[in-house]
N, C-alpha and C positions, 0 to 999 in steps of 0.2 A: 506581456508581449502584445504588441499592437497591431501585429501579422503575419502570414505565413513568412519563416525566411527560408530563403531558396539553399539547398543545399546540392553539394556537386560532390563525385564519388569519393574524394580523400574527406568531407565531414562524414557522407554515409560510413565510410570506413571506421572513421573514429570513434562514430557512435555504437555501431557493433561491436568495435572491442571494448570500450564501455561500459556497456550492458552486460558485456562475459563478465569485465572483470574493472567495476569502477575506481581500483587503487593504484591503476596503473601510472607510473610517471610519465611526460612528457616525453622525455627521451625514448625511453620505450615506445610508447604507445605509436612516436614517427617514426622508430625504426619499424616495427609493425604493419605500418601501413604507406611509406615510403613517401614520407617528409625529414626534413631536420628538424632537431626540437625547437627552435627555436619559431621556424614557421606550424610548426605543431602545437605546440602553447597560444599561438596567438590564432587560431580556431579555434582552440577548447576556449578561451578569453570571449571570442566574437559567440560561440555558442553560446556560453553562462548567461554575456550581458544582453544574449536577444530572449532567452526565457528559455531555450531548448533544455539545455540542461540546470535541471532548478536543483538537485542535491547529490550526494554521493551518501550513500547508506551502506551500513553494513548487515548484514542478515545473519541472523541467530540461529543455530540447530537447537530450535524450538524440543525435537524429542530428545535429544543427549542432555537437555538442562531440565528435563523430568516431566516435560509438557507434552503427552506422550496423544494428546485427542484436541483436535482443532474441530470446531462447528460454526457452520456459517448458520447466524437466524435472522429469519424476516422479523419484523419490529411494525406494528402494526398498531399506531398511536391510539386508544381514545378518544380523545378528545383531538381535535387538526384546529390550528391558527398558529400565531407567530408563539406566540406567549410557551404555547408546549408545547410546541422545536425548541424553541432554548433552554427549554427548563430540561428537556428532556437531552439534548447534546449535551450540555453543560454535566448534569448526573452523569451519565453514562461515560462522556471521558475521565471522570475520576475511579474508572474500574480499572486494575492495573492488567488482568485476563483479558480482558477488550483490545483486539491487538489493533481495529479499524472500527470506523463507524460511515458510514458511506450513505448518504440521502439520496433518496432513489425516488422515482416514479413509477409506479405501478401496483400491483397488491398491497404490498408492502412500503410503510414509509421509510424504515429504515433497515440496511444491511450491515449485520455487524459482525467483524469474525474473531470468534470469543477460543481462548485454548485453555486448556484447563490438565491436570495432570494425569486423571482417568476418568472416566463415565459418573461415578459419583462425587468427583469434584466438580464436573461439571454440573450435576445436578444442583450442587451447594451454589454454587455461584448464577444458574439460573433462578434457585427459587428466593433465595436471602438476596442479592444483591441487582439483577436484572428485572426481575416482574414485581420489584419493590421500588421502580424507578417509576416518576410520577409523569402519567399519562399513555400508561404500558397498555393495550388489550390485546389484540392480536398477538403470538407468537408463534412461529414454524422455525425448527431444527436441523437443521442437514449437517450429518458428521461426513466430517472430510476423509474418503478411506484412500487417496491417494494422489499426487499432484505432479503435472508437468508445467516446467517453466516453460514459456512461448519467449523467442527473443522479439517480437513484435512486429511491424510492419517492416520495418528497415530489411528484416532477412536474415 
């Protein structure tokens, strides 16, 4: 996207319902927010192709499919240059527990949020496949003991 685009209350509208619920059809989503679908389609069209909206994902109940402990940990490289960032992205997206990997600035060089199916799985996967990734030293833990979704700035 190559700039802000300007948005007027039926896209804010569209993108709140959206964000509830990204599977919604066109038709729907105008009767929703009081367009026809056809001038509703061709928003969500002018959204996609300005960048606003980059994907439609579907989200997993992580703990009903046995993944019952999320951790977020700081990743705090060794060694810093280009050479180990990549070596070090590169390993660590091949963890399939690795649900993000986030490069960040600050303490920490990288934030990554790792799920695992109890406390001792998590441990397996920290110490065999995480502090065994090359250019590991630092590492901080945070278990996630509960989460609110925010629908974002839109409201």
């Amino acid at each position: 996207m190559s700039g802000v685009i300007d948005l007027d209350a039926a896209d804010r509208a569209i993108l709140r319902a959206l964000q509830h619920d990204a599977t919604l059809k066109a038709s729907e989503l105008g009767r929703r927010v009081g367009l026809s679908q056809p001038a509703c389609w061709r928003r969500i069209k002018r959204l996609s192709e300005a960048g606003v909206l980059c994907a439609r994902r579907l989200d997993l109940d992580l703990e009903a499919l046995g993944f019952g402990v999320t951790v977020f940990l700081g990743v705090k490289l060794a060694l810093k240059g280009r050479v180990s960032l990549q070596d070090f992205e590169r390993a660590v997206a091949a963890i399939p527990e690795v649900q993000t990997v986030e490069h960040v600035l600050g303490l920490y060089d990288f934030r990554l949020r790792v799920v695992a199916r109890d406390l001792p799985d998590f441990e397996r996967v920290l110490r065999r496949r995480i502090m065994t990734l090359p250019g590991v030293g630092q590492v901080e833990a945070n278990v996630l003991l509960s989460e609110e979704r925010r629908p974002g700035p839109l409201g």
